[in-house]
N, CA and C atoms as a LAMMPS dump frame, in Angstrom:
ITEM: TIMESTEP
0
ITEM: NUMBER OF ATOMS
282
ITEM: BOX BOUNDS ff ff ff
-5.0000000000000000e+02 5.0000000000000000e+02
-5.0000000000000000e+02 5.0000000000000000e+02
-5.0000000000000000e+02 5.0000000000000000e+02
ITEM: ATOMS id mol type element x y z
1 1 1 N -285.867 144.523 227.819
2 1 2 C -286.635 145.748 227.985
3 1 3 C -286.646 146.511 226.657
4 2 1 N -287.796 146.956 226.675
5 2 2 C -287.624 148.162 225.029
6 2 3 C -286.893 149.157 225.129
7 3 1 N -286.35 149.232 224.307
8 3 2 C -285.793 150.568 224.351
9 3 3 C -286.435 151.947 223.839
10 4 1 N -285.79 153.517 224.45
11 4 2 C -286.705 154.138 223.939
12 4 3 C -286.943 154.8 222.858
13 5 1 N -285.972 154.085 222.347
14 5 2 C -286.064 154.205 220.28
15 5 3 C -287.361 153.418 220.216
16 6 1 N -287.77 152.042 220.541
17 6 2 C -288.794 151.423 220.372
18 6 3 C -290.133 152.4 220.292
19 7 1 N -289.859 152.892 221.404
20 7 2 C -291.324 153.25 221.926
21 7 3 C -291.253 154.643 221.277
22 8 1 N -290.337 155.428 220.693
23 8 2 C -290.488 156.751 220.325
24 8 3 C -291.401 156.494 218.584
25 9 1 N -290.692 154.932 218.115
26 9 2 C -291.247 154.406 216.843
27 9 3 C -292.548 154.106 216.771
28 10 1 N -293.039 153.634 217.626
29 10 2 C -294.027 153.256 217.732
30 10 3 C -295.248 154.356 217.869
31 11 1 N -294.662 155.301 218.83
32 11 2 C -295.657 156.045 218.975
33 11 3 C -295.914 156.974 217.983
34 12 1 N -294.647 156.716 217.578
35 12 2 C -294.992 158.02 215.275
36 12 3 C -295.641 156.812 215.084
37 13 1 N -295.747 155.595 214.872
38 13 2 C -296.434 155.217 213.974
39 13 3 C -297.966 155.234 214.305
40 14 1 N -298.416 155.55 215.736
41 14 2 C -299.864 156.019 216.132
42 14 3 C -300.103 157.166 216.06
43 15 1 N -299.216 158.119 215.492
44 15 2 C -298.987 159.545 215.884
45 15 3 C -299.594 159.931 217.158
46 16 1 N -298.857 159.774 217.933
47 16 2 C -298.851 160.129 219.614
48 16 3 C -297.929 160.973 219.944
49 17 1 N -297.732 161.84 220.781
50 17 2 C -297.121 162.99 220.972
51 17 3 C -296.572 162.788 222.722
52 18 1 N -295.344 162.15 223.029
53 18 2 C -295.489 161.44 224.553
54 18 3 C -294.288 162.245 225.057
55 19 1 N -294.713 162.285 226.042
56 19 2 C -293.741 163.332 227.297
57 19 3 C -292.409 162.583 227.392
58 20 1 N -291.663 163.058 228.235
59 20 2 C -290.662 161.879 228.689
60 20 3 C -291.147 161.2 229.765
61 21 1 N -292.015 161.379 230.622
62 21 2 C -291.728 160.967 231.343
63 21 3 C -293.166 159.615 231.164
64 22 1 N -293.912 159.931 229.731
65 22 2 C -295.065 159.224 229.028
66 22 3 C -294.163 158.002 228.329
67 23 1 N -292.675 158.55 228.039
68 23 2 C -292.209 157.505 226.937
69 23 3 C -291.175 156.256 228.162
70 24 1 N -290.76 156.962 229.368
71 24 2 C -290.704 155.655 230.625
72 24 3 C -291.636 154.467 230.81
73 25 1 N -292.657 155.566 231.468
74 25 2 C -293.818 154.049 231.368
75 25 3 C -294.273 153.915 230.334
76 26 1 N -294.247 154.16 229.185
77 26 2 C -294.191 153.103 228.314
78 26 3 C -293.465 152.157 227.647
79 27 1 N -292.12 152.936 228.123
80 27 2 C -291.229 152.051 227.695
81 27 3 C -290.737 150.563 228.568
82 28 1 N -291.55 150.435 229.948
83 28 2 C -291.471 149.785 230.822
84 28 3 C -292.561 148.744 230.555
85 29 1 N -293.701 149.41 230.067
86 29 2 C -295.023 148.906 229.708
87 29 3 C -294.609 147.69 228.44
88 30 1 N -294.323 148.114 227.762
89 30 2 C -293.886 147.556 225.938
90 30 3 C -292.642 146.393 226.496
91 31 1 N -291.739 146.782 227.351
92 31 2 C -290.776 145.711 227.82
93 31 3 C -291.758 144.745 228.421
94 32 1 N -292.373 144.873 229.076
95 32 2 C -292.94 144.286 229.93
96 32 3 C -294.183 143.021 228.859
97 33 1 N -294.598 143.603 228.07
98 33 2 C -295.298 142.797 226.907
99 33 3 C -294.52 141.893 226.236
100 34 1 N -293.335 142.495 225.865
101 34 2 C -292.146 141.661 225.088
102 34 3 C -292.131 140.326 225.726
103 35 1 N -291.908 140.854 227.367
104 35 2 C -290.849 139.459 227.71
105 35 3 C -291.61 138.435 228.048
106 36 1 N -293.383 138.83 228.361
107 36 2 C -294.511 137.68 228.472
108 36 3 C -294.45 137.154 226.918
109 37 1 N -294.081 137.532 225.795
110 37 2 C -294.127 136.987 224.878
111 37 3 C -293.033 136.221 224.408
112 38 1 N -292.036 136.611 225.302
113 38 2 C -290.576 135.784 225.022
114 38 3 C -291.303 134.242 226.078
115 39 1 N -291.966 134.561 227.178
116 39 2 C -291.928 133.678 227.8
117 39 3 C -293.059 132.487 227.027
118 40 1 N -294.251 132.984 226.44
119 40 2 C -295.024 132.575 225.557
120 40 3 C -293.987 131.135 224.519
121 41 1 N -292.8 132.069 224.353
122 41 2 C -292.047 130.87 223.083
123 41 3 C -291.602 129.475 223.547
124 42 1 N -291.801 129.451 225.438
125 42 2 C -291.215 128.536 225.854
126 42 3 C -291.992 126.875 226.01
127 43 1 N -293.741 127.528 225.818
128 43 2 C -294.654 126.234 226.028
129 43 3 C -294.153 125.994 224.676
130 44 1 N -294.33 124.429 224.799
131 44 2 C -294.419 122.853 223.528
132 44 3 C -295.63 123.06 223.135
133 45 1 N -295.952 123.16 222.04
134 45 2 C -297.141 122.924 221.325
135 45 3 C -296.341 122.532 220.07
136 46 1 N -295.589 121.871 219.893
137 46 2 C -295.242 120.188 218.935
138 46 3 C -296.728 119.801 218.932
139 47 1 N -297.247 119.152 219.998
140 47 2 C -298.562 118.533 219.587
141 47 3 C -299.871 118.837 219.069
142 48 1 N -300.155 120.432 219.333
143 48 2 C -301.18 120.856 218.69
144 48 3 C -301.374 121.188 217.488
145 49 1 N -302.401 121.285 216.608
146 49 2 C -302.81 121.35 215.316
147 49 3 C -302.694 122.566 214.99
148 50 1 N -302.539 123.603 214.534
149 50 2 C -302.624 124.777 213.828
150 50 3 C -303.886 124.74 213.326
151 51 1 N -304.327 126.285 213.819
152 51 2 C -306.111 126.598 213.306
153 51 3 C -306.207 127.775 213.074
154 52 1 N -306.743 127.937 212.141
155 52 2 C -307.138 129.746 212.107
156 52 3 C -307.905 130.109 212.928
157 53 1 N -308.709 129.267 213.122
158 53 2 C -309.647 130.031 214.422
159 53 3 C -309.559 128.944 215.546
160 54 1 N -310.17 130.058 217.119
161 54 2 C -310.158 129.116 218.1
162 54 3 C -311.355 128.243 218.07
163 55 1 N -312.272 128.88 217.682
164 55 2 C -313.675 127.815 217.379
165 55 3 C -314.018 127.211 216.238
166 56 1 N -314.289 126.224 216.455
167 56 2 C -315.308 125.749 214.669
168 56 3 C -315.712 127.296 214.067
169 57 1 N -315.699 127.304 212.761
170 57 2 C -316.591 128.211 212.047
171 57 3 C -317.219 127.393 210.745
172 58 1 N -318.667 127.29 211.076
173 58 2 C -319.524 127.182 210.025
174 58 3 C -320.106 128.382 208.783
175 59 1 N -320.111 127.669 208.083
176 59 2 C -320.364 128.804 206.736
177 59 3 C -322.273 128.337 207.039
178 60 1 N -322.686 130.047 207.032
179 60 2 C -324.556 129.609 207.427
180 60 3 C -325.225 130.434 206.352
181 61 1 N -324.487 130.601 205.102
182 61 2 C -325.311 131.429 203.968
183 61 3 C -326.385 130.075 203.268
184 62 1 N -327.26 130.694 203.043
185 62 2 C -328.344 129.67 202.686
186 62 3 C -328.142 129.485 201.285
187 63 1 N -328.824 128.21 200.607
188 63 2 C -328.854 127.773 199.394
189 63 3 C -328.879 128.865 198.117
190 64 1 N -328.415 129.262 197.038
191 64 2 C -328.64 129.721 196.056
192 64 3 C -329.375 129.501 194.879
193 65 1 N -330.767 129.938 195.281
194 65 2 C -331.92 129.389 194.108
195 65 3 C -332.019 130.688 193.474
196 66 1 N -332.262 130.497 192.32
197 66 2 C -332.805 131.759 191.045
198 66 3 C -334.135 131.88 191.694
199 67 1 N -334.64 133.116 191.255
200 67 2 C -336.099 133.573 191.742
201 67 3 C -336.163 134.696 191.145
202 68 1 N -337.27 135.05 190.98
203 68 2 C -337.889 136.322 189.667
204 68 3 C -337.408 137.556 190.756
205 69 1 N -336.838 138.678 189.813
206 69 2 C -336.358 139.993 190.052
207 69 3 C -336.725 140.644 189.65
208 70 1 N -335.73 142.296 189.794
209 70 2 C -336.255 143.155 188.973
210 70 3 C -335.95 143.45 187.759
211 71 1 N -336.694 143.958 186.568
212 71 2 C -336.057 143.792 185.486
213 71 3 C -335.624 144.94 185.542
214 72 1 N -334.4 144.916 184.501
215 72 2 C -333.365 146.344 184.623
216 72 3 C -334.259 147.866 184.468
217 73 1 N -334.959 147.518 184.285
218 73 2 C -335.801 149.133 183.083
219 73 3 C -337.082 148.737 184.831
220 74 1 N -337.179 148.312 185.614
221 74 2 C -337.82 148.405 187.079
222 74 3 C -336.472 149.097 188.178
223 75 1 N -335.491 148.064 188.337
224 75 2 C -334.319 148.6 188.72
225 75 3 C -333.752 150.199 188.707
226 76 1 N -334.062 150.417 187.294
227 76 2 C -333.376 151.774 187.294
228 76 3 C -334.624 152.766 187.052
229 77 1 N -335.707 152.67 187.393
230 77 2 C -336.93 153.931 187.191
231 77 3 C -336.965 154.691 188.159
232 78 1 N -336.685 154.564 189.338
233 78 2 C -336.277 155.451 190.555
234 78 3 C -334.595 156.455 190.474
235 79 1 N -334.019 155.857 189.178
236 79 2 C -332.634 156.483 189.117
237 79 3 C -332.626 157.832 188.456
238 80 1 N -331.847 158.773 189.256
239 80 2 C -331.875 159.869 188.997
240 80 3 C -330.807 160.241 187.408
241 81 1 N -330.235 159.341 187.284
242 81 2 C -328.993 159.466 185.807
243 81 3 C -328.902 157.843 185.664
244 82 1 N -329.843 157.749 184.324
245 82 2 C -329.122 156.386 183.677
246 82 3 C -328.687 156.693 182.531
247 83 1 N -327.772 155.343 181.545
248 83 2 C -327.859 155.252 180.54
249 83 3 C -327.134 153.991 180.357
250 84 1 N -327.754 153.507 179.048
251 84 2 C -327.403 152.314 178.688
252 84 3 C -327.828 150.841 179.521
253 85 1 N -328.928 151.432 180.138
254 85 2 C -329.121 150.3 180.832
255 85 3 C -328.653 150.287 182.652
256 86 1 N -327.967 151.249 182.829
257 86 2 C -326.651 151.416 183.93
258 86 3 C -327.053 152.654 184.831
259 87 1 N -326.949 152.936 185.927
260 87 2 C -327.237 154.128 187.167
261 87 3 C -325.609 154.319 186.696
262 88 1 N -326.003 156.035 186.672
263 88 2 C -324.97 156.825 186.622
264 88 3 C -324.979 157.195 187.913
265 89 1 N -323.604 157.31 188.427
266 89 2 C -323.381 157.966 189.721
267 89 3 C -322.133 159.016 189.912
268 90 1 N -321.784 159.875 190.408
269 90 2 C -321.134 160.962 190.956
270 90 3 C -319.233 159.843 191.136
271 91 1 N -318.409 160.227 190.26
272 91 2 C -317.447 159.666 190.972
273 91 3 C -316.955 159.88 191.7
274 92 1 N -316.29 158.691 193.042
275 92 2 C -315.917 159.176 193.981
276 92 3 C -314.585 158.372 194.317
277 93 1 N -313.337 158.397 193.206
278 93 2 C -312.271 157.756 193.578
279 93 3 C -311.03 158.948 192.737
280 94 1 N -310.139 159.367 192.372
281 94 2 C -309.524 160.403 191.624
282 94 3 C -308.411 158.842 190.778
């Protein structure tokens, strides 16, 4: 069963604000997840393959052909701040 150190941790780490009587059933709840997952450790899968995914995944990006664009000085004529060739923009990281 969890304990209710578990569940008091857990719920700072969602910042949740739980009653006592919120941090019971959950603390009954969270035991209760644990031990289907303790029970989870008990099937054999020795034989199965390890997959990242449960389905096939195909890659469906299409071919990469060159084809006429815009030229930079088309690109940037709608830009409100260039220079050097380059859209100036507003920074937004400190």
């Amino acid at each position: 069963m969890a304990s209710e150190l578990d569940v008091a941790y857990v719920a700072q780490l969602a910042r949740l604000y739980l009653t006592a009587d919120e941090t019971k059933l959950f603390q009954k709840q969270l035991g209760d997840v644990l031990k289907y997952a303790e029970k989870l450790n008990e099937v054999n899968v020795s034989h199965v393959e390890a997959a990242a995914h449960a389905v096939p995944i195909f890659n469906v990006f299409r071919a990469d052909e060159a084809r006429d664009w815009f030229t930079a000085g088309q690109a940037l004529s709608n830009a409100p701040r260039k220079a050097n060739n380059l859209f100036i923009v507003t920074k937004v990281v400190e």
